[in-house]
N, C-alpha and C positions, 0 to 999 in steps of 0.2 A: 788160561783166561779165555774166557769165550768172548767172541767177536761178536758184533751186534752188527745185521746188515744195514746197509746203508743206500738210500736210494738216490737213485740216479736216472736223468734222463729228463722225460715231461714235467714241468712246473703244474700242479693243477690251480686252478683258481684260490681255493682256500687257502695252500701251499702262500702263493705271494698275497692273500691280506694279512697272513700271518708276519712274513717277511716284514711288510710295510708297517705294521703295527708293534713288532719288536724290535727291528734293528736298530731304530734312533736312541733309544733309552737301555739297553740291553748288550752284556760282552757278544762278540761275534760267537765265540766259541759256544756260550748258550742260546743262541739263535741256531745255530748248526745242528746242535745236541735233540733241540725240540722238533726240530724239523727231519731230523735223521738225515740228515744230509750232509756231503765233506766241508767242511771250513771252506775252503778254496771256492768250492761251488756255491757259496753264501753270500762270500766275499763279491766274487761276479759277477752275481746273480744282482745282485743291490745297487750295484757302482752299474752296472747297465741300465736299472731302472733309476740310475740317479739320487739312490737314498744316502744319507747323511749322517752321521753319530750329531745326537743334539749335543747343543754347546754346553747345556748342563751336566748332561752324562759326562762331556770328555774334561770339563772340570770338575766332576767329582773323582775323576780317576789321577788327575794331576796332570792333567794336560789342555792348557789355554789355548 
């Protein structure tokens, strides 16, 4: 299986309006996938800047 590189390091601008515009509505793991970046560094990267899973997202997944 071929590995897909994954980047690390400097956030660029585009990088976090993309962040800020998917993470609330969006699994982490495909916020990660789009951005080619590790889960963990997504995770981080979000909870730093304060973002949130909307209430709607986390109730359509079965969590109030």
């Amino acid at each position: 299986m071929a590995r897909t590189k994954l980047t690390k390091g400097t956030w660029t601008k585009a990088d976090l309006a993309l962040l800020k515009k998917m993470f609330p509505n969006n699994p982490t793991a495909a916020v990660a996938a789009k951005l080619g970046r590790p889960l963990e560094n997504v995770k981080k990267k979000a909870s730093r800047m304060g973002l949130k899973k909307a209430k709607k997202y986390l109730k359509s997944i079965g969590r109030d």
